[in-house]
C-alpha positions as CSV (number, residue, x, y, z in Angstrom):
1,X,0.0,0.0,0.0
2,X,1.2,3.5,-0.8
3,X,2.6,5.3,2.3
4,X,4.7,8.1,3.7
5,X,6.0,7.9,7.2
6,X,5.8,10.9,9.3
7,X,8.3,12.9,11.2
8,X,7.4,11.2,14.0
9,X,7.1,8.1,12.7
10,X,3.6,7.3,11.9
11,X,2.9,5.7,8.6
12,X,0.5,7.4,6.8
13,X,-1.5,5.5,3.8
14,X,-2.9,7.9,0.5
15,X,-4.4,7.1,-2.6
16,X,-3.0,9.0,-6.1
17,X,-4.7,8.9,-9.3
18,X,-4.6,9.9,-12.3
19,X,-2.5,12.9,-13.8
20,X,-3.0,16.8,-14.4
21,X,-3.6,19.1,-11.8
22,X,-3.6,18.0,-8.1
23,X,-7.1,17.8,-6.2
24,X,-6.3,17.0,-2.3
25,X,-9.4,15.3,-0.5
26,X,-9.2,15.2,3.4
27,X,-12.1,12.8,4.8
28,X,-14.5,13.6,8.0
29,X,-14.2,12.1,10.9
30,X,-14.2,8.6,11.7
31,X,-14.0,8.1,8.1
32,X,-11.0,7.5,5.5
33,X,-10.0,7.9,1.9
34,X,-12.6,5.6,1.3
35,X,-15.1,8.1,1.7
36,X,-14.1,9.8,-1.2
37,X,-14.1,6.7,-4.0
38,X,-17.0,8.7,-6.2
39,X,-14.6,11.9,-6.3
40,X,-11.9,10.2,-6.8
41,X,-13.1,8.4,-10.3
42,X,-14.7,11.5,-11.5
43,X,-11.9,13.8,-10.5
44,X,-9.4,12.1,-12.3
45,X,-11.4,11.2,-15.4
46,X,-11.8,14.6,-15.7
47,X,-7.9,14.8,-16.2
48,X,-6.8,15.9,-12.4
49,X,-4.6,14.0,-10.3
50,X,-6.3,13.1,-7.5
51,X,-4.9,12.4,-3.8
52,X,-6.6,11.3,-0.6
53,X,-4.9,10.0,2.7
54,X,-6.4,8.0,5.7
55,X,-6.1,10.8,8.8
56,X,-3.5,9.3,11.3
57,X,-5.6,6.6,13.6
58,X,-8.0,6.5,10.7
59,X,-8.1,3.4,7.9
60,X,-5.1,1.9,6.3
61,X,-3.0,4.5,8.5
62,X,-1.2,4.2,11.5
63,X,-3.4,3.3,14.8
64,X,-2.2,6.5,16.8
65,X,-2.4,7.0,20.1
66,X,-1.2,10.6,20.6
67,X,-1.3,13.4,17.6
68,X,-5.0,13.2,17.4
69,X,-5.6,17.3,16.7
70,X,-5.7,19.1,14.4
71,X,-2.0,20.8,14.8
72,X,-0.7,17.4,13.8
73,X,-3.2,16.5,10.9
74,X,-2.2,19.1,9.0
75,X,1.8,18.6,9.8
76,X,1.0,15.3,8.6
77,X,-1.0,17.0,5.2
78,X,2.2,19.2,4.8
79,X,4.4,16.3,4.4
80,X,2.5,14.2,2.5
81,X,2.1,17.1,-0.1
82,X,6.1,17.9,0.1
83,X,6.6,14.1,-0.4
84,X,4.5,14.0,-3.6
85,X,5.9,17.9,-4.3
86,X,2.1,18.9,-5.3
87,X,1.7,22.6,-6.6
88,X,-1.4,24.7,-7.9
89,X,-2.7,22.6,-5.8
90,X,-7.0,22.3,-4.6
91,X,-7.8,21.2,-1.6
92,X,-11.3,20.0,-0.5
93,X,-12.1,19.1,3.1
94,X,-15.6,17.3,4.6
95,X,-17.0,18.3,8.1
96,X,-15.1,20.2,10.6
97,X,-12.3,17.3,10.7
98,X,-11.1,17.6,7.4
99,X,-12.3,21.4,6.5
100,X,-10.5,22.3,9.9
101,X,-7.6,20.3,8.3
102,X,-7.1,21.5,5.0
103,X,-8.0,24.9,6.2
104,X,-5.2,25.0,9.2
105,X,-2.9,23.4,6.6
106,X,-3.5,26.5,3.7
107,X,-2.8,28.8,6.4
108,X,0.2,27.9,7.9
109,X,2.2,25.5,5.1
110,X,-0.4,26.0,1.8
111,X,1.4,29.6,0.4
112,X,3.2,28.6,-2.9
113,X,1.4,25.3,-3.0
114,X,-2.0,25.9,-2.4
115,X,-4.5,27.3,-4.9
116,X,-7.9,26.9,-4.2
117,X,-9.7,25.1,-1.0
118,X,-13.2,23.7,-1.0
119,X,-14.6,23.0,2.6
120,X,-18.0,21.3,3.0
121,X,-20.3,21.3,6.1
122,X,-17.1,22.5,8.4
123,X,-17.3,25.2,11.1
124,X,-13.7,27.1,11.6
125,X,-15.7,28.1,14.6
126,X,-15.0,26.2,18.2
127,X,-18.1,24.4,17.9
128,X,-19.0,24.6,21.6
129,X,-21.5,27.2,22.6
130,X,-19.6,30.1,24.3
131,X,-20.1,33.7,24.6
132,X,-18.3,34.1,21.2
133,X,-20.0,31.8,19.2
134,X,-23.5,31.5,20.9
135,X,-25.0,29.7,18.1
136,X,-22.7,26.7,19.4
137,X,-23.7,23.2,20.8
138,X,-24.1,22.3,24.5
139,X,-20.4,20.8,25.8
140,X,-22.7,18.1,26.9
141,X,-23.2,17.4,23.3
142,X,-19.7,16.2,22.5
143,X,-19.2,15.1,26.1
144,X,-22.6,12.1,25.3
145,X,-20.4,11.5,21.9
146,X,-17.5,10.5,23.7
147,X,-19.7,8.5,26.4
148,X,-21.3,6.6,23.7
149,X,-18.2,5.9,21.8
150,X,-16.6,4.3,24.8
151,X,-20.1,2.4,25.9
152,X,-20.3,0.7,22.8
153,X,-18.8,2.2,20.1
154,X,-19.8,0.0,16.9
155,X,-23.4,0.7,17.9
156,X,-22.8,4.3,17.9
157,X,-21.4,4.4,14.4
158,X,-24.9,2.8,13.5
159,X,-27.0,5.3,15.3
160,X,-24.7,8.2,14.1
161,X,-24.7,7.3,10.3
162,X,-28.9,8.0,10.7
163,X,-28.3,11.6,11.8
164,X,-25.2,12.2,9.3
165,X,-27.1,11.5,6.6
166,X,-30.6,12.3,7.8
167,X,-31.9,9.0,6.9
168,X,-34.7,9.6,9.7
169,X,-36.1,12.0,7.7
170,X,-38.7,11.8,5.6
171,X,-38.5,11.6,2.1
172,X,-34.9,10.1,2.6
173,X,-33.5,8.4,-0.1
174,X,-30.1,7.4,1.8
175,X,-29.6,3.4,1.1
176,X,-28.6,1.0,3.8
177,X,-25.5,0.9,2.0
178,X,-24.2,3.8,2.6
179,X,-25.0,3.5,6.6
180,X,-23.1,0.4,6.4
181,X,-20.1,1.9,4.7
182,X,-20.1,4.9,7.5
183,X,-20.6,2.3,9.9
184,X,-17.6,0.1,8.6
185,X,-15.6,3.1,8.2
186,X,-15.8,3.8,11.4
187,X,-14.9,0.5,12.9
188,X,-11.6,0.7,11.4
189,X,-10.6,3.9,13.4
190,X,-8.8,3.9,16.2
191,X,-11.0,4.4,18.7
192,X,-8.1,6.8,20.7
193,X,-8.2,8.8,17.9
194,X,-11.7,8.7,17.6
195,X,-12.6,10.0,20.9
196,X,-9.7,12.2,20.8
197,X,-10.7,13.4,17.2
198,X,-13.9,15.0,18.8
199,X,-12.1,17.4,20.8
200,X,-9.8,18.1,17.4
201,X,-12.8,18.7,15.9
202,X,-15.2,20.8,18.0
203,X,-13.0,22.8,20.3
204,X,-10.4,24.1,17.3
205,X,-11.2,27.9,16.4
206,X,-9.8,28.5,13.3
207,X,-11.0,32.0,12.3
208,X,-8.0,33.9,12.1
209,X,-6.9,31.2,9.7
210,X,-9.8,31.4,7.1
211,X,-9.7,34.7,7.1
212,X,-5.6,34.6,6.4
213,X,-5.9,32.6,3.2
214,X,-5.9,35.0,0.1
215,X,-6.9,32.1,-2.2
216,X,-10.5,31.5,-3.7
217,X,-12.4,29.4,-1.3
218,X,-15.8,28.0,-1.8
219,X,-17.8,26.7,1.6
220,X,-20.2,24.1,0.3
221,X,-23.1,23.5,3.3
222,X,-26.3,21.8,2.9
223,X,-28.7,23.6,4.8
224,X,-30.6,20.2,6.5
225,X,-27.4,19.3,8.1
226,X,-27.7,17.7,11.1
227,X,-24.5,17.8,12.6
228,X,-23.0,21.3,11.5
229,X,-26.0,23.5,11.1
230,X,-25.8,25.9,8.1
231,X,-25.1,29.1,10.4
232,X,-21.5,27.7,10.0
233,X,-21.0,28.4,6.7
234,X,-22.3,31.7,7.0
235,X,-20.3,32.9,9.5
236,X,-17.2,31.4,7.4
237,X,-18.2,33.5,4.3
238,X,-18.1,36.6,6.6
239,X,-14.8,35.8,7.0
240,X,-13.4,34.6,4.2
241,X,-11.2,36.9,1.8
242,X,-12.0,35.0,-1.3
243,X,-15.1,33.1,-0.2
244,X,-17.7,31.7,-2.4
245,X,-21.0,30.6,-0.4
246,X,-23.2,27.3,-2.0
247,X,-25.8,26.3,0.3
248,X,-27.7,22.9,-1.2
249,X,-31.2,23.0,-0.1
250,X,-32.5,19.7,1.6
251,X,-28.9,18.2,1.6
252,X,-27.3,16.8,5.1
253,X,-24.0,16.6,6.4
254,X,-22.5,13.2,4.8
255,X,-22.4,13.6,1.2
256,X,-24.0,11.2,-1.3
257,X,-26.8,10.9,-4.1
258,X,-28.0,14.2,-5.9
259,X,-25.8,15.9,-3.4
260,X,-22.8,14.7,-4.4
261,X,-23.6,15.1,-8.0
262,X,-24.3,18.4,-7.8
263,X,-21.1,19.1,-5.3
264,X,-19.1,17.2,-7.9
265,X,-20.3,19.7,-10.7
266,X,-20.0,22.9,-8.4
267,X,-16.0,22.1,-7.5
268,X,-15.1,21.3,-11.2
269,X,-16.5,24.8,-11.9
270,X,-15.3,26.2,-9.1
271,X,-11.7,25.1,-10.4
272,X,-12.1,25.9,-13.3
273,X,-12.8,29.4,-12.9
């Protein structure tokens, strides 16, 4: 399997397609490169070289213990992208894991490299409610996600995957299949990193950052997201230099069916312009 190992010697496992210009997924959490397979077809039969790397403790890459944040993720990103010496390079990040990834990594390593960046349903905010982001979540929130990961965590992949993709809603079209794939997904994360990851995730403010980066960036949010409601992609507009807004109507957090189709149509322009 294709793999870099780390300055501190984690092994981290990527995928790279195709050839043209590079287009850098970064997965949500618990997920993996895997979670990307549709963009990575169409992507690189659209004549881009495509990359996408299982997150430390995440898939085919190293089961960490420590490094779990999002300081480290994007140190990892940085030396991946040296490694494979990518340039004009796009960068497109899911949910606040791998938005908060790419998004840290444009900001302090991306200048020279770095392009454009695409985030979808991510919030640069700390996610927890707090006098300076009132439109946050309870702590309790996050602190019942870590309860339930360590209570019985393949269980609460299953019951997560529901609200990820709003499959309780009606009218849903999700399939069972793509539950199972979340749900499998999941199982193969470390589940150190996992709990870890949900401080990484909710608890990193990364304002200053977005609004450093000079370089087009289009915030992608479907406004029936369950897990990163839409004000976060408003307030990251606000912020952003160069920031496009897209706001799918119906669409929830994990990204699949007419959503993805019409995300996959809306970055290729984006890129293109």
């Amino acid at each position: 399997m294709p793999s870099i190992t780390t300055s501190d010697g984690t092994d981290i496992y990527y995928v790279d397609h195709g050839a043209g210009r590079p287009v850098l997924f970064s997965h949500g959490w618990p997920l993996s490169s895997d979670a990307w397979q549709p963009e990575l077809k169409r992507f690189a039969d659209a004549g881009f070289r495509v990359v996408a790397h299982d997150r430390r403790g995440h898939g085919r890459s190293g089961k960490t213990f420590t490094g779990n944040d999002i300081d480290t993720f994007a140190r990892d990103l940085s030396e991946l992208v040296e490694v494979l010496d990518l340039r004009d390079l796009v960068l497109v990040g899911h949910s606040a894991a791998g938005g908060g990834e790419v998004v840290r990594y444009a900001a302090r390593y991306g200048t020279g490299r770095v392009a454009k960046v695409v985030t979808i349903g991510a919030d640069v905010r700390n996610m927890v409610r707090s006098e300076t982001n009132p439109e946050g979540l309870p702590a309790e929130v996050f602190d019942g996600l870590r309860a339930g990961l360590l209570n019985d965590h393949s269980q609460f992949w299953k019951d997560l995957a529901v609200t990820l993709y709003g499959a309780g809603r009606d009218g849903s079209q999700i399939s069972q299949g793509v539950l199972d794939d979340f749900w499998r997904q999941g199982l193969l994360t470390n589940l150190a990193a996992a709990y870890d990851g949900i401080a990484a995730f909710s608890e990193t403010d990364q304002r200053e950052e977005l609004a450093a980066i000079d370089v087009p960036v289009l915030i992608a949010h479907g406004d029936a997201d369950q897990i990163v409601p839409v004000a976060a992609a408003h307030a990251a507009a606000q912020l952003a230099k160069n920031g496009m807004l897209k706001v799918y109507p119906g669409a929830p957090h994990g990204i699949s069916g007419a959503f993805r189709e019409q995300l996959i149509a809306d970055i290729l322009e984006f890129i293109a312009a």
